[in-house]
N, CA, C and O atoms as CSV, one atom per row, in Angstrom:
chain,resi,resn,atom,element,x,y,z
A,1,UNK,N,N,128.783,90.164,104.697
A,1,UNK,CA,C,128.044,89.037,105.209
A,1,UNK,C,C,128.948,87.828,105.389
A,1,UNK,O,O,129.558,87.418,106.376
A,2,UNK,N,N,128.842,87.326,103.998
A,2,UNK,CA,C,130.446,86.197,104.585
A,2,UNK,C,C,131.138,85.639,103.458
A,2,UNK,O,O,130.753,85.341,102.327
A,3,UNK,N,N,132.071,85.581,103.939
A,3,UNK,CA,C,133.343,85.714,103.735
A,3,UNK,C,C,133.564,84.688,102.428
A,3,UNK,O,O,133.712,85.216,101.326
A,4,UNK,N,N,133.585,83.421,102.524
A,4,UNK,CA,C,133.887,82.143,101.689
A,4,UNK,C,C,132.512,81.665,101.100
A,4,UNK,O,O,131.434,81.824,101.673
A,5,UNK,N,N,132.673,81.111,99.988
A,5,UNK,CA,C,131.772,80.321,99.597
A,5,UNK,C,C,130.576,79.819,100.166
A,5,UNK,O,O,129.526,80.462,100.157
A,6,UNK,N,N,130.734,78.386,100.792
A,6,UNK,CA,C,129.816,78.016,101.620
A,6,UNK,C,C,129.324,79.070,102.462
A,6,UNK,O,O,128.190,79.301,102.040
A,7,UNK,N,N,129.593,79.893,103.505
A,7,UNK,CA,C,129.134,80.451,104.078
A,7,UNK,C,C,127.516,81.477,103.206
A,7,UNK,O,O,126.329,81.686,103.454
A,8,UNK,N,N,128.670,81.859,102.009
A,8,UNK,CA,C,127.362,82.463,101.178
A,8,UNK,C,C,126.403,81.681,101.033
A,8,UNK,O,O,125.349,82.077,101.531
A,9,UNK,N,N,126.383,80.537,100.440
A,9,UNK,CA,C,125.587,79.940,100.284
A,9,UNK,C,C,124.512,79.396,101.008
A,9,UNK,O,O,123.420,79.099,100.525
A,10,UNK,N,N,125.017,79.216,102.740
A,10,UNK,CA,C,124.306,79.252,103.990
A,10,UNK,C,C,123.583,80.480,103.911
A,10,UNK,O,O,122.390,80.309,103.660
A,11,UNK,N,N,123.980,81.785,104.062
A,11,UNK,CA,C,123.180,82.886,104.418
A,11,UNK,C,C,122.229,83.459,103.242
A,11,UNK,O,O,121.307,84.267,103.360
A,12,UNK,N,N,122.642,82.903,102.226
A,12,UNK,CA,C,121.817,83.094,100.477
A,12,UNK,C,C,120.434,82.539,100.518
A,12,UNK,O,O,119.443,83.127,100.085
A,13,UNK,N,N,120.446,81.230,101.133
A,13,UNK,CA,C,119.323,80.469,101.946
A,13,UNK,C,C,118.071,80.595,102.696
A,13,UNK,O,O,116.900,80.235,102.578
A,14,UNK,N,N,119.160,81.575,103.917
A,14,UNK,CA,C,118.604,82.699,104.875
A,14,UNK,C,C,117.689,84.048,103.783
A,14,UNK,O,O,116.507,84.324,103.987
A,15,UNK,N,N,118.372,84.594,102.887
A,15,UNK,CA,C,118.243,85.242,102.388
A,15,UNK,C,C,116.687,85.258,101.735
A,15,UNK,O,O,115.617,85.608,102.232
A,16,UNK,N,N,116.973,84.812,100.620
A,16,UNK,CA,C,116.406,83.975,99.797
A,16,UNK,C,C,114.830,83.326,100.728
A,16,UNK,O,O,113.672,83.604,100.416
A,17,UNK,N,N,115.221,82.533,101.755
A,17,UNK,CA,C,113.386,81.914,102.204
A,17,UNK,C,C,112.993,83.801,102.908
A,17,UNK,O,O,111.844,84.102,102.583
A,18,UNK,N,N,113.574,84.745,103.573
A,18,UNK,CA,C,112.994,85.511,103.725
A,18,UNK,C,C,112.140,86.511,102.482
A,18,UNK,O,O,111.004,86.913,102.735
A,19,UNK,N,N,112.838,86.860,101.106
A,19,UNK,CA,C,112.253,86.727,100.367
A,19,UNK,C,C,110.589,86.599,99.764
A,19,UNK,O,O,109.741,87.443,99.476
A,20,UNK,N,N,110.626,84.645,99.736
A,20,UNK,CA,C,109.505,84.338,100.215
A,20,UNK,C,C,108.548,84.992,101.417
A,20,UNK,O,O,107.602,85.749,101.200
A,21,UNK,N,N,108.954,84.580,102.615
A,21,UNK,CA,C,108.182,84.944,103.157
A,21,UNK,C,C,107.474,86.574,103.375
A,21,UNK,O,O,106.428,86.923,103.922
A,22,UNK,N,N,108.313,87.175,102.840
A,22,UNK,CA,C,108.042,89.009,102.552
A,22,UNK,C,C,106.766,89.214,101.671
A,22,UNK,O,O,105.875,90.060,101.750
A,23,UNK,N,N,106.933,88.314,100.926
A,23,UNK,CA,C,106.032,88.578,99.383
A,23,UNK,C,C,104.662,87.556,100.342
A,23,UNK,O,O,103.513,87.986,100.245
A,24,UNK,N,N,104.832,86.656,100.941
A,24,UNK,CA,C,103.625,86.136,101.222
A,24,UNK,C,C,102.815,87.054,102.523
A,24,UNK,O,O,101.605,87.161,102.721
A,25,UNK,N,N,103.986,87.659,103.309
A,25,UNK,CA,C,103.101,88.511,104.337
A,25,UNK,C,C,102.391,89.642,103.448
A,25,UNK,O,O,101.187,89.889,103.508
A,26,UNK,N,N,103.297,90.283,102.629
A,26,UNK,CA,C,102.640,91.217,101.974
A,26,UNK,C,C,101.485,90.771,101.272
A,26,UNK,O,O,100.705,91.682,100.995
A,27,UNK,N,N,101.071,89.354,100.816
A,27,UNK,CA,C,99.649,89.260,99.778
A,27,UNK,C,C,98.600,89.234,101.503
A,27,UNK,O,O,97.516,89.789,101.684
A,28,UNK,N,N,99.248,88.566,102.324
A,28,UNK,CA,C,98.310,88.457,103.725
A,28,UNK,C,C,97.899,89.935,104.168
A,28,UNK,O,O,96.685,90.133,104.218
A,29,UNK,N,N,98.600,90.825,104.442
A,29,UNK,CA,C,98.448,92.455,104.310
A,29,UNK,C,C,97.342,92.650,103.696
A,29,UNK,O,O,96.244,92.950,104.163
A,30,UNK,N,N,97.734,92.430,102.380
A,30,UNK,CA,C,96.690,93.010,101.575
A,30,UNK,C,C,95.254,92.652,101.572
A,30,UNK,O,O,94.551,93.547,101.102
A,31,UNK,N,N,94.551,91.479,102.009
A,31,UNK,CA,C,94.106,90.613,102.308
A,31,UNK,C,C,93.282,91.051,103.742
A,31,UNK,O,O,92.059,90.909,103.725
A,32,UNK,N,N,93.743,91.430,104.630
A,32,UNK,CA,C,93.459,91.823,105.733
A,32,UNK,C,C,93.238,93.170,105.368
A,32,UNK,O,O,92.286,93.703,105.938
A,33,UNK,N,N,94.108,94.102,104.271
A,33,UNK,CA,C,93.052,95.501,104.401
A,33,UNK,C,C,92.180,95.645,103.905
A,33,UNK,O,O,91.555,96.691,104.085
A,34,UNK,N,N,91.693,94.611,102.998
A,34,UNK,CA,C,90.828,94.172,102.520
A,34,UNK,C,C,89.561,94.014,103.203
A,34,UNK,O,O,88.479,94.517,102.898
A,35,UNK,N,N,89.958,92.931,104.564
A,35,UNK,CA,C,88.981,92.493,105.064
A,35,UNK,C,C,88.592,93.794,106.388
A,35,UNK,O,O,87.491,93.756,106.938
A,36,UNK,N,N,89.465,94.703,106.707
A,36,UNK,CA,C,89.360,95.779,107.319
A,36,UNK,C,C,89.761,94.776,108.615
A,36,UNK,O,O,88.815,94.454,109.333
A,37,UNK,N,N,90.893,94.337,108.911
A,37,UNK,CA,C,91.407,93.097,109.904
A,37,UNK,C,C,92.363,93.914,110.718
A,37,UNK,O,O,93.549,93.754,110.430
A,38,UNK,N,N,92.019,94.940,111.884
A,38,UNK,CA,C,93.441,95.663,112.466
A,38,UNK,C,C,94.213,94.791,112.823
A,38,UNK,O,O,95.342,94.603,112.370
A,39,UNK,N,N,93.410,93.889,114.073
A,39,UNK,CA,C,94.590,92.511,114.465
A,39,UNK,C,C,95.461,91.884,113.496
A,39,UNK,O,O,96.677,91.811,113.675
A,40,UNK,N,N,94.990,91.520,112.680
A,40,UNK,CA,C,95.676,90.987,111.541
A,40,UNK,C,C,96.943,91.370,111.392
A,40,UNK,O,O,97.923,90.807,111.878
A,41,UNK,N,N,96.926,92.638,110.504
A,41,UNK,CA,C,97.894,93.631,110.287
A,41,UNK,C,C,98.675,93.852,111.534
A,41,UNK,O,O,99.901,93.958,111.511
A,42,UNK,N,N,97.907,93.927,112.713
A,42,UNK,CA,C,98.984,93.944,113.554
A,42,UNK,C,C,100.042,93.369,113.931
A,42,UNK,O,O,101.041,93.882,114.433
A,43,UNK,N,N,99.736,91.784,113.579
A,43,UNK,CA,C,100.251,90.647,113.841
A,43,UNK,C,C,101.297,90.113,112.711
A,43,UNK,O,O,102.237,89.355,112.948
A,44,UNK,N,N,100.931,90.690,111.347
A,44,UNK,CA,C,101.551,90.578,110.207
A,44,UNK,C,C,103.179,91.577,110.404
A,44,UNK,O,O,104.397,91.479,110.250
A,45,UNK,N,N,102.441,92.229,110.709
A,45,UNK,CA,C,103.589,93.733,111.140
A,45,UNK,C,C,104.512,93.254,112.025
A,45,UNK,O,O,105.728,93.232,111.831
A,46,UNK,N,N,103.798,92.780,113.230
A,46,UNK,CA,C,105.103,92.116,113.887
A,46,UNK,C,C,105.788,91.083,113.595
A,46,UNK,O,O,106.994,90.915,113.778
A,47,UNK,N,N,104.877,90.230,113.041
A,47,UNK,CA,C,106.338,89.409,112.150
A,47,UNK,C,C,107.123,89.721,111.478
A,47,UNK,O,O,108.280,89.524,111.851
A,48,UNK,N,N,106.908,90.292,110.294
A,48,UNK,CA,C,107.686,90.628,109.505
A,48,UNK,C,C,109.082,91.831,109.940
A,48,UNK,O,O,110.185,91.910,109.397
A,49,UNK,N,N,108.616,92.522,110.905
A,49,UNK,CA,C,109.744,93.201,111.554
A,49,UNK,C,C,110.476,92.255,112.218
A,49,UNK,O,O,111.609,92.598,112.557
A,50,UNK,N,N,110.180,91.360,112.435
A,50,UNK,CA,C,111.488,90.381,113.529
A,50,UNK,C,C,112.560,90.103,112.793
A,50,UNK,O,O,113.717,90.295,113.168
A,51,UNK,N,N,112.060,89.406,111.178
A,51,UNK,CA,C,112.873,88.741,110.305
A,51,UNK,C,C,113.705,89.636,109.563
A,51,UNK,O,O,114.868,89.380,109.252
A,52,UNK,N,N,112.911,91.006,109.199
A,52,UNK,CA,C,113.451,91.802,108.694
A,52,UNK,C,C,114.613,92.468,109.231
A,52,UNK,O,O,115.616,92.816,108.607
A,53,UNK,N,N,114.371,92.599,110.421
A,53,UNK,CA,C,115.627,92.985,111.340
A,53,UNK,C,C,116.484,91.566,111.897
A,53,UNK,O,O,117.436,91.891,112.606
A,54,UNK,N,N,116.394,90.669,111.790
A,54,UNK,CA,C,117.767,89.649,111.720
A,54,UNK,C,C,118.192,89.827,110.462
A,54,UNK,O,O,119.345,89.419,110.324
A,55,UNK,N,N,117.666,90.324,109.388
A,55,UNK,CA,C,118.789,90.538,107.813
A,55,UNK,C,C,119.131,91.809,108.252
A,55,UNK,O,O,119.902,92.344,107.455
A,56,UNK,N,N,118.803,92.639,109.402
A,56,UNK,CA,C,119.337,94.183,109.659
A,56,UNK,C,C,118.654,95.168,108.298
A,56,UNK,O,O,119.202,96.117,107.736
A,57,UNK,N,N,117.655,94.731,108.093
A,57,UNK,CA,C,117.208,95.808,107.153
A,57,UNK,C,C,116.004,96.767,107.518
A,57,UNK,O,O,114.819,96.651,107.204
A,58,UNK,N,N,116.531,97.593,108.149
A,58,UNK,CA,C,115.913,98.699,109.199
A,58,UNK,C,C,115.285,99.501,108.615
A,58,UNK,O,O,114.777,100.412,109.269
A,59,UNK,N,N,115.130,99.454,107.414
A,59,UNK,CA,C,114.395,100.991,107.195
A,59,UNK,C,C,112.668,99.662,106.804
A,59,UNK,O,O,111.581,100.203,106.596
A,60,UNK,N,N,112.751,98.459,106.788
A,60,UNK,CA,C,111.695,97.473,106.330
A,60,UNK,C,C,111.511,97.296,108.078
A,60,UNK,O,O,110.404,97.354,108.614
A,61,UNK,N,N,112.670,97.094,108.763
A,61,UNK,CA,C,111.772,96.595,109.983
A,61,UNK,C,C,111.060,98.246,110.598
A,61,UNK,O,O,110.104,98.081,111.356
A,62,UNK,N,N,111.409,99.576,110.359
A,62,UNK,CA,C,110.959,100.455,111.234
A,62,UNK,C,C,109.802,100.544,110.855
A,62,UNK,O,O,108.912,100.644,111.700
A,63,UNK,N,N,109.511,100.532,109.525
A,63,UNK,CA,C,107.833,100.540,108.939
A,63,UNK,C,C,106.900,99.165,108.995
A,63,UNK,O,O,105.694,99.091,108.757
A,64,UNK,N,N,107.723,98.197,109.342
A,64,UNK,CA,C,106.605,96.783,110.050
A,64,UNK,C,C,106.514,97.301,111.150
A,64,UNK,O,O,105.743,96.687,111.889
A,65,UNK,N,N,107.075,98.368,111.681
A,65,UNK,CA,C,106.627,98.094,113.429
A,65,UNK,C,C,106.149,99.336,113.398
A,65,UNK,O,O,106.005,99.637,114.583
A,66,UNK,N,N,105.816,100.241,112.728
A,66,UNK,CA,C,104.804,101.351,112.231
A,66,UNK,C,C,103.037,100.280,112.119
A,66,UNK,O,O,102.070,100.337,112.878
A,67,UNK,N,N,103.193,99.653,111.209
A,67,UNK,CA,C,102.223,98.829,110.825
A,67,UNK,C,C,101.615,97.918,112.055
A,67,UNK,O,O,100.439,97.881,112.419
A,68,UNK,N,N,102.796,97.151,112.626
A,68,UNK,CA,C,102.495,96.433,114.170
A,68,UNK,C,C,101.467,97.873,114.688
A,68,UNK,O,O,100.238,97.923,114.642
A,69,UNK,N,N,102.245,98.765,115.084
A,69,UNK,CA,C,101.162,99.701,115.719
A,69,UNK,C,C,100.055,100.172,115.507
A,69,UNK,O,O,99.145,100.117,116.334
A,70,UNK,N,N,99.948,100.763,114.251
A,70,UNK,CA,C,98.757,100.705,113.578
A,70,UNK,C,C,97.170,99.937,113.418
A,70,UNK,O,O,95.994,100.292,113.334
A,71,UNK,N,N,98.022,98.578,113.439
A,71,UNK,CA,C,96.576,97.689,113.722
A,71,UNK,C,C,96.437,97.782,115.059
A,71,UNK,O,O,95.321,98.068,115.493
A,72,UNK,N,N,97.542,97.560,115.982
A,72,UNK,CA,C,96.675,97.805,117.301
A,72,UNK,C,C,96.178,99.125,117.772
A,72,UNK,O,O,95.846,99.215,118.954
A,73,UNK,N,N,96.069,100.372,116.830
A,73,UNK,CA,C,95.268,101.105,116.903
A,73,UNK,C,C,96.134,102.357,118.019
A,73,UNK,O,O,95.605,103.032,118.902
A,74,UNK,N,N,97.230,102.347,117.698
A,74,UNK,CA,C,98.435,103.241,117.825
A,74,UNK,C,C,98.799,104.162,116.949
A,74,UNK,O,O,98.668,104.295,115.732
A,75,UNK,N,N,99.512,105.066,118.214
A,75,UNK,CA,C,100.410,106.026,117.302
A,75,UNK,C,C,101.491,104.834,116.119
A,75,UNK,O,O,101.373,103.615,115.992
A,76,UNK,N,N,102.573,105.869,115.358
A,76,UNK,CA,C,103.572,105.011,114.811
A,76,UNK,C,C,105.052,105.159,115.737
A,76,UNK,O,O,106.122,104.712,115.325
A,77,UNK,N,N,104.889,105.862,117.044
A,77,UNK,CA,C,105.478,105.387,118.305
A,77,UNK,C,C,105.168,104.768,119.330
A,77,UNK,O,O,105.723,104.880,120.424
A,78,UNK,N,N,103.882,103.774,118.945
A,78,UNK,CA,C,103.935,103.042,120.276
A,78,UNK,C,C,103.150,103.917,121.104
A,78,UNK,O,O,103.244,103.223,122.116
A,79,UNK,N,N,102.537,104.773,121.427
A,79,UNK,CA,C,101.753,105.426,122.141
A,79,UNK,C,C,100.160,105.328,121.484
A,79,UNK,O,O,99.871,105.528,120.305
A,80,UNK,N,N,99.146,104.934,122.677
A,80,UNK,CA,C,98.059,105.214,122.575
A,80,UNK,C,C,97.275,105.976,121.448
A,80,UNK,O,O,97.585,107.167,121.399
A,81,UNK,N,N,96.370,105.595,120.565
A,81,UNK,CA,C,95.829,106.569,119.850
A,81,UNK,C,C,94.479,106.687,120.020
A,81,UNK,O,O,93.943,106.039,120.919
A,82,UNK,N,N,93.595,107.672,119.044
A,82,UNK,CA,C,92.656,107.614,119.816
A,82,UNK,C,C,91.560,107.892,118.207
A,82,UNK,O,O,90.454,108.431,118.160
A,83,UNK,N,N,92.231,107.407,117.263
A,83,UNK,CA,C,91.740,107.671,115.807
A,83,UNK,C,C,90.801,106.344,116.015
A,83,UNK,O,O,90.726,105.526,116.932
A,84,UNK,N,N,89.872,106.537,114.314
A,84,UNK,CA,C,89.102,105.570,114.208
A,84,UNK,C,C,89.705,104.365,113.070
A,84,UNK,O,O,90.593,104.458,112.222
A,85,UNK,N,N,89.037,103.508,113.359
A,85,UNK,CA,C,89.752,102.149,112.314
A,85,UNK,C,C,89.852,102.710,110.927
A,85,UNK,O,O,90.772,102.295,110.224
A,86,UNK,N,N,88.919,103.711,110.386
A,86,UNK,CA,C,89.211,104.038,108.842
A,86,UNK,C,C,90.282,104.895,109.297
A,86,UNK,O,O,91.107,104.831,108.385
A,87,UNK,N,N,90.706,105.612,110.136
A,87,UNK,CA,C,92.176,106.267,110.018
A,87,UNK,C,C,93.591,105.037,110.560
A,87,UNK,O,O,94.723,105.417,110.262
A,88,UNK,N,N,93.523,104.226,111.000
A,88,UNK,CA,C,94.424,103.680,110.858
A,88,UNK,C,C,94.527,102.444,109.710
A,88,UNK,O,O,95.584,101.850,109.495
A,89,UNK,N,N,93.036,102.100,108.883
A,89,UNK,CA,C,93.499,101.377,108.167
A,89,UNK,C,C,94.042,102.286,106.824
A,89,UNK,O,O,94.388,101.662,105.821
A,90,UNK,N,N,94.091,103.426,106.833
A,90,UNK,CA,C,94.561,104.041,106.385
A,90,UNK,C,C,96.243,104.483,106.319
A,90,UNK,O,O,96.927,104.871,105.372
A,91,UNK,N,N,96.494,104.300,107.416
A,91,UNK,CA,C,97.940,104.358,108.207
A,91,UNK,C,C,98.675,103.401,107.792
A,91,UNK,O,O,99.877,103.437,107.528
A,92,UNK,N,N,97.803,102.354,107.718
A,92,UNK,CA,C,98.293,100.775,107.207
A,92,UNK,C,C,98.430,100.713,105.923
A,92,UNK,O,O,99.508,100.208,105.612
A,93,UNK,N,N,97.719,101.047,104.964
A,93,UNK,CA,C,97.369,101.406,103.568
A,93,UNK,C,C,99.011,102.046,103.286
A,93,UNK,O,O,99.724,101.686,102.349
A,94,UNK,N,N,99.298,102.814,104.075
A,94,UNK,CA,C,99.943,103.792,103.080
A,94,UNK,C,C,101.658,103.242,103.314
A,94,UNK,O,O,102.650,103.331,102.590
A,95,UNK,N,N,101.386,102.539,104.948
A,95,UNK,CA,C,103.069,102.180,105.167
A,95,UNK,C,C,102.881,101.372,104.357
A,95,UNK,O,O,103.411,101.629,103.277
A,96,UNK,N,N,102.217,100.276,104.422
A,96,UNK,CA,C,102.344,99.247,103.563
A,96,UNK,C,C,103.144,99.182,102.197
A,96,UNK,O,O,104.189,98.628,101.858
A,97,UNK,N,N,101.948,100.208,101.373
A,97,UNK,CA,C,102.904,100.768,100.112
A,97,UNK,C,C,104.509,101.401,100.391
A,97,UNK,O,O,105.279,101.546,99.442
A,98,UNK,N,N,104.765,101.628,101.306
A,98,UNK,CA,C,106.550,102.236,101.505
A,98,UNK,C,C,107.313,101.396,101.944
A,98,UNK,O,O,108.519,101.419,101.700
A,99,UNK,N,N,106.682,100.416,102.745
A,99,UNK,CA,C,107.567,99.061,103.256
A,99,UNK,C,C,107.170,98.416,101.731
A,99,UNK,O,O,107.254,97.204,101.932
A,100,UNK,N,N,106.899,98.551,100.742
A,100,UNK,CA,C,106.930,97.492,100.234
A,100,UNK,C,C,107.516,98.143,98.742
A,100,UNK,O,O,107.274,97.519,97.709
A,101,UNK,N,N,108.228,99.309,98.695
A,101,UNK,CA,C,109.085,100.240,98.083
A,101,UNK,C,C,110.645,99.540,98.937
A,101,UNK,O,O,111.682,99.087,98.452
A,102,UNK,N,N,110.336,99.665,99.921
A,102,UNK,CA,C,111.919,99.938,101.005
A,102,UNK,C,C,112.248,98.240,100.763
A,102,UNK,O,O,113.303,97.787,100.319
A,103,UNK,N,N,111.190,97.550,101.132
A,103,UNK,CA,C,111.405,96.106,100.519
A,103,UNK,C,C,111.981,95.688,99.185
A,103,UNK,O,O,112.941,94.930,99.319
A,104,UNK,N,N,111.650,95.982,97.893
A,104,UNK,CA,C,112.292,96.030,96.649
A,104,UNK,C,C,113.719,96.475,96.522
A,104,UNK,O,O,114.609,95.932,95.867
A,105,UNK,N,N,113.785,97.558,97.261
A,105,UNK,CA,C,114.883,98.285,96.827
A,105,UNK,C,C,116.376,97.078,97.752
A,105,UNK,O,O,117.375,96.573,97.238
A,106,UNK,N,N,115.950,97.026,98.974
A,106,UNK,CA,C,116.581,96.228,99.962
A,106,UNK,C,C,116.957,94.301,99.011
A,106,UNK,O,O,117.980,93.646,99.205
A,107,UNK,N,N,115.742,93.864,98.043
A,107,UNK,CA,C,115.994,92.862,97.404
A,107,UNK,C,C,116.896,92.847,96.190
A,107,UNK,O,O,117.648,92.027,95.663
A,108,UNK,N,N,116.525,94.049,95.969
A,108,UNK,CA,C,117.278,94.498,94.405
A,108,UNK,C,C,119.336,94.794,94.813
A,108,UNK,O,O,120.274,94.881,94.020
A,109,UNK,N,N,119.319,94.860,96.217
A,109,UNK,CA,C,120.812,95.246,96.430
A,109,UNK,C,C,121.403,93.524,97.264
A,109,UNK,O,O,122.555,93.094,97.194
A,110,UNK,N,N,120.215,92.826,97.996
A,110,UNK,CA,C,121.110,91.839,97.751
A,110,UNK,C,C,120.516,90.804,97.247
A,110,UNK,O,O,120.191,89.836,97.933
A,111,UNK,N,N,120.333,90.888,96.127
A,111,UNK,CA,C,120.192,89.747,94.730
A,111,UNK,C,C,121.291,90.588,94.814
A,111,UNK,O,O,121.557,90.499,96.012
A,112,UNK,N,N,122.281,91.510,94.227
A,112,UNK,CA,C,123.372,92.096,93.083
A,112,UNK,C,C,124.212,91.049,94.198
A,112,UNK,O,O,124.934,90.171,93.726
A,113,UNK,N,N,124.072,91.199,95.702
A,113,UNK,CA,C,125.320,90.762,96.321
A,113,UNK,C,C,125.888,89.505,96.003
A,113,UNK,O,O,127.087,89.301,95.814
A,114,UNK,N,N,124.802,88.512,95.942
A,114,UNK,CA,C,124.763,87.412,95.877
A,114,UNK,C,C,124.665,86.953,93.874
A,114,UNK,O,O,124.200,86.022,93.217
A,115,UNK,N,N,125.315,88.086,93.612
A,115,UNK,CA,C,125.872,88.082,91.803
A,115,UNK,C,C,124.611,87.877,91.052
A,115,UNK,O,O,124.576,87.423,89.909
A,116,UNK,N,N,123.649,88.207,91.700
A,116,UNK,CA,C,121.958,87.611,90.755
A,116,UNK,C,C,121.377,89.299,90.479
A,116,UNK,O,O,121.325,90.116,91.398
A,117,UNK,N,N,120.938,89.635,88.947
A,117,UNK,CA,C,120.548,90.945,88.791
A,117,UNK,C,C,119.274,91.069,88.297
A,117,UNK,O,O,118.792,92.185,88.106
């Protein structure tokens, strides 16, 4: 990531408010499967894949954009589906729980980077 000091400390920043914002989409997630909200989730999903993929952490952005699809009532390629809302809030249910495995694991390696355990 980078190289000198300051620089860490710039991208630690970066780091760090995404963080935050991970843990707050995820209580919003939850919240919306709650409320049985596809849009929601859909919309949650696509955020969180944008940010997730400017830190390049792909295996969190491929399952937000599983989830993006999902609420809009998609395959988890982007193709048309033709299930009912209890099967995709189901779909949602379950990435959720794995993006939010793939999420931990992804925090737990850079907290170590950034010397925090």
């Amino acid at each position: 990531m980078d190289d000198d000091e300051d620089d860490r400390d710039f991208s630690r920043g970066i780091v760090y408010g995404f963080f935050e914002q991970a843990e707050a989409t995820f209580e919003n997630m939850e919240k919306a499967l709650k409320d049985k909200d596809l849009p929601t989730l859909s919309s949650l999903g696509h955020f969180l894949k944008g940010s997730s993929a400017t830190l390049g952490l792909s295996k969190v952005r491929d399952s937000c954009e599983k989830i993006q699809h999902f609420g809009a009532r998609k395959e988890a390629d982007g193709n048309p589906g033709n299930g009912s809302d209890a099967h995709y809030l189901d779909l949602v249910q379950r990435t959720v729980d794995q993006v939010k495995g793939e999420y931990k694991r992804a925090e737990a390696k850079l907290k170590t980077f950034y010397g925090e355990t």
